[in-house]
PyMOL CGO cylinders between C-alpha atoms (Angstrom):
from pymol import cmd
from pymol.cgo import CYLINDER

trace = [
    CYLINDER, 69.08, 99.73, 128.37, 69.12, 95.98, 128.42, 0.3, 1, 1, 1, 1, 1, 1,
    CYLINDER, 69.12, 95.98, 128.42, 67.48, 95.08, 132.50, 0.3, 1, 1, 1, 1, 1, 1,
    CYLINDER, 67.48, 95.08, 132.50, 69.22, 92.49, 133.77, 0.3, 1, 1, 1, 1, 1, 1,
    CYLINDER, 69.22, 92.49, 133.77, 72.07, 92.80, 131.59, 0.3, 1, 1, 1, 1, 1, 1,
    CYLINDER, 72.07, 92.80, 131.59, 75.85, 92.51, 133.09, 0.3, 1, 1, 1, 1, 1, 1,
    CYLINDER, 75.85, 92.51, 133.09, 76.64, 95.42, 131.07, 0.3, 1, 1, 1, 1, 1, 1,
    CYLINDER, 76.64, 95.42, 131.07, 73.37, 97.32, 130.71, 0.3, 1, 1, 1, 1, 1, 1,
    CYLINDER, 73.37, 97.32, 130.71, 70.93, 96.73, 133.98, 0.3, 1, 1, 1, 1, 1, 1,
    CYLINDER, 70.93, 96.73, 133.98, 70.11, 99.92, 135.35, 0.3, 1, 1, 1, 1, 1, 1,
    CYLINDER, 70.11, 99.92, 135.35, 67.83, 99.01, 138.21, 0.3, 1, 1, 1, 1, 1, 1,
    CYLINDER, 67.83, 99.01, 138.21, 69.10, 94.79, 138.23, 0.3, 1, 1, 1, 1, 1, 1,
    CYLINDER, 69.10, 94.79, 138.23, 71.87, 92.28, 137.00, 0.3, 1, 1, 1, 1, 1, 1,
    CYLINDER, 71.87, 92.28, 137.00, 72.31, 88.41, 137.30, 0.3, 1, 1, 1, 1, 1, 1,
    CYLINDER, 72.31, 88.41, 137.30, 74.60, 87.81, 140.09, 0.3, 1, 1, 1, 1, 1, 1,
    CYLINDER, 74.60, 87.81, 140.09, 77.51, 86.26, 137.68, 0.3, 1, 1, 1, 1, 1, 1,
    CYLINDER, 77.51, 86.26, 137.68, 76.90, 82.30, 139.09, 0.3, 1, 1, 1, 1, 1, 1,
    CYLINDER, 76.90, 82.30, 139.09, 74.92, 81.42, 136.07, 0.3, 1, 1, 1, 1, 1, 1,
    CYLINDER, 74.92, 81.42, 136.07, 72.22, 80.33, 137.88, 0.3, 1, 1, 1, 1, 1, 1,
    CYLINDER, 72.22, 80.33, 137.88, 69.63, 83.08, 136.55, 0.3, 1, 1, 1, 1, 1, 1,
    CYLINDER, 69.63, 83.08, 136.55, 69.77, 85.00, 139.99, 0.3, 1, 1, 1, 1, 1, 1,
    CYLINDER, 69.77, 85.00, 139.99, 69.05, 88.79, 139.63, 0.3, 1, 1, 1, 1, 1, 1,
    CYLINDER, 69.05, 88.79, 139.63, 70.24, 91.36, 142.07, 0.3, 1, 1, 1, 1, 1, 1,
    CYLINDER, 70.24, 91.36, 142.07, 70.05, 95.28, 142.56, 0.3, 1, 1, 1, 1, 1, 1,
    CYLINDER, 70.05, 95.28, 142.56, 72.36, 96.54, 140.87, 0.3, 1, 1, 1, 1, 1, 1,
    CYLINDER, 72.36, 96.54, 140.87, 73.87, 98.73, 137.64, 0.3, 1, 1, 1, 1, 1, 1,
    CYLINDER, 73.87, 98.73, 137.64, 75.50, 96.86, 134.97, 0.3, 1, 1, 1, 1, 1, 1,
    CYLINDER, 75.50, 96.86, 134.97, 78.66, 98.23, 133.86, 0.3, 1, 1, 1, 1, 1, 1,
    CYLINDER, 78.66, 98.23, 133.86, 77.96, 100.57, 130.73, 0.3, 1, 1, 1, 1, 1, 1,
    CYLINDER, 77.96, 100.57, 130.73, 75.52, 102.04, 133.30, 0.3, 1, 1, 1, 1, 1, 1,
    CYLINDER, 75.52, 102.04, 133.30, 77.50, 102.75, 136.36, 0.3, 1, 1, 1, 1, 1, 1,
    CYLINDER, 77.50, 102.75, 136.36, 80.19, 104.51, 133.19, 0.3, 1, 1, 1, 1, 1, 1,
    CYLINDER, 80.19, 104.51, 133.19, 77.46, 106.49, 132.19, 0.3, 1, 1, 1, 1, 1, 1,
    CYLINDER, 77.46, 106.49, 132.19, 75.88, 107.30, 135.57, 0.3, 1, 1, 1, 1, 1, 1,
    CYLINDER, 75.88, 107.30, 135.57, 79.06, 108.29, 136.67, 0.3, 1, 1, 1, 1, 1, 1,
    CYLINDER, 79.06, 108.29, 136.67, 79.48, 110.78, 133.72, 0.3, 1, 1, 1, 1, 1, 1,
    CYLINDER, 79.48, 110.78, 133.72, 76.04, 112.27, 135.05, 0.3, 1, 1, 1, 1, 1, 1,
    CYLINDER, 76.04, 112.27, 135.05, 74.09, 110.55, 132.03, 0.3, 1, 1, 1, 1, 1, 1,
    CYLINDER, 74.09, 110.55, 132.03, 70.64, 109.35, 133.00, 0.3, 1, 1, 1, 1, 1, 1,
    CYLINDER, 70.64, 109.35, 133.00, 70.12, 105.86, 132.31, 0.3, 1, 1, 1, 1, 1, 1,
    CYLINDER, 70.12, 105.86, 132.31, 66.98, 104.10, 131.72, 0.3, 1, 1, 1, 1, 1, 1,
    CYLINDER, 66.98, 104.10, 131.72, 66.13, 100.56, 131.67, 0.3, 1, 1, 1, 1, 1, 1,
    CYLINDER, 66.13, 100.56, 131.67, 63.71, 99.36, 129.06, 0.3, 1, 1, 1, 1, 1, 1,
    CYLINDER, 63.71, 99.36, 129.06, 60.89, 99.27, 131.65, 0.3, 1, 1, 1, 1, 1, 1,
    CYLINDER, 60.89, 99.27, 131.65, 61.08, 102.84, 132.21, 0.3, 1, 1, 1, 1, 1, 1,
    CYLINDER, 61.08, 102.84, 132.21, 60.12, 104.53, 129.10, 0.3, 1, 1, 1, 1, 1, 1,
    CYLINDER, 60.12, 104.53, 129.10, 57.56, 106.49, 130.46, 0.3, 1, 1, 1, 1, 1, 1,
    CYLINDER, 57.56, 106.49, 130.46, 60.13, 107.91, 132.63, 0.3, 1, 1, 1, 1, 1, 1,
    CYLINDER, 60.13, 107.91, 132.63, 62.74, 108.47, 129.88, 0.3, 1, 1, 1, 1, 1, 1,
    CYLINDER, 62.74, 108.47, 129.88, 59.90, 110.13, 128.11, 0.3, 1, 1, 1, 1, 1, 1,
    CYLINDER, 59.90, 110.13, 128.11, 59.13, 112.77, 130.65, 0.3, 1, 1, 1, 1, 1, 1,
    CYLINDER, 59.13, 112.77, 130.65, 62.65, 113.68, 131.41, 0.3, 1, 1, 1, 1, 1, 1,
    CYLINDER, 62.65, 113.68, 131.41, 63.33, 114.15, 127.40, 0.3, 1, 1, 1, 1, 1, 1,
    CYLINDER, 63.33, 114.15, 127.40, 59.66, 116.61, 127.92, 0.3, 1, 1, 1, 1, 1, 1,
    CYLINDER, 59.66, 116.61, 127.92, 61.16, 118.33, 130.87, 0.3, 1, 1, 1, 1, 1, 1,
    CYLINDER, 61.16, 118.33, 130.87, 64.47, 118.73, 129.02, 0.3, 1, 1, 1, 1, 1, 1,
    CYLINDER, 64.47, 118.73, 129.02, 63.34, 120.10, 125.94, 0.3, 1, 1, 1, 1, 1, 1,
    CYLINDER, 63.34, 120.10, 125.94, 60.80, 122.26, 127.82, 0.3, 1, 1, 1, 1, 1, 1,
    CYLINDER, 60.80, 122.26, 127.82, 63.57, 123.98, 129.61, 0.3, 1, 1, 1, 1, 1, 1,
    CYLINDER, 63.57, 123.98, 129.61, 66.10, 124.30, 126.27, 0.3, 1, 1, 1, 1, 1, 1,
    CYLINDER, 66.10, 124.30, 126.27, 68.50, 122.21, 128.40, 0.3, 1, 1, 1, 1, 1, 1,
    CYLINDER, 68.50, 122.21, 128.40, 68.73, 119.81, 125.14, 0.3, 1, 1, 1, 1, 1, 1,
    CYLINDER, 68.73, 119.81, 125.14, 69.95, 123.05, 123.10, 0.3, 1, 1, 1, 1, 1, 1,
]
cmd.load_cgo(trace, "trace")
């Protein structure tokens, strides 16, 4: 996902004054899919996206 997007951020988002201000936060597609129990990563986590897709596929889970 998109960091720092309204709709995407996972970890961060602008703060909506358009004055290039980023806060914690989820964007909106992410707290949707979070809230569905999907596992969101940002763009500056694939390492971490790549190791749960391991640990997924290790355990059939991905089946």
């Amino acid at each position: 996902m998109q960091e720092s997007s309204p709709s995407c951020g996972s970890l961060r988002v602008y703060d909506g004054r358009f004055a290039g201000i980023r806060v914690p936060g989820h964007g909106v597609t992410t707290a949707l899919l979070r809230r569905a129990g999907v596992r969101v990563f940002g763009e500056d986590q694939v390492a971490e996206a790549a190791a749960c897709l391991r640990g997924l596929e290790s355990s059939g889970a991905s089946r």
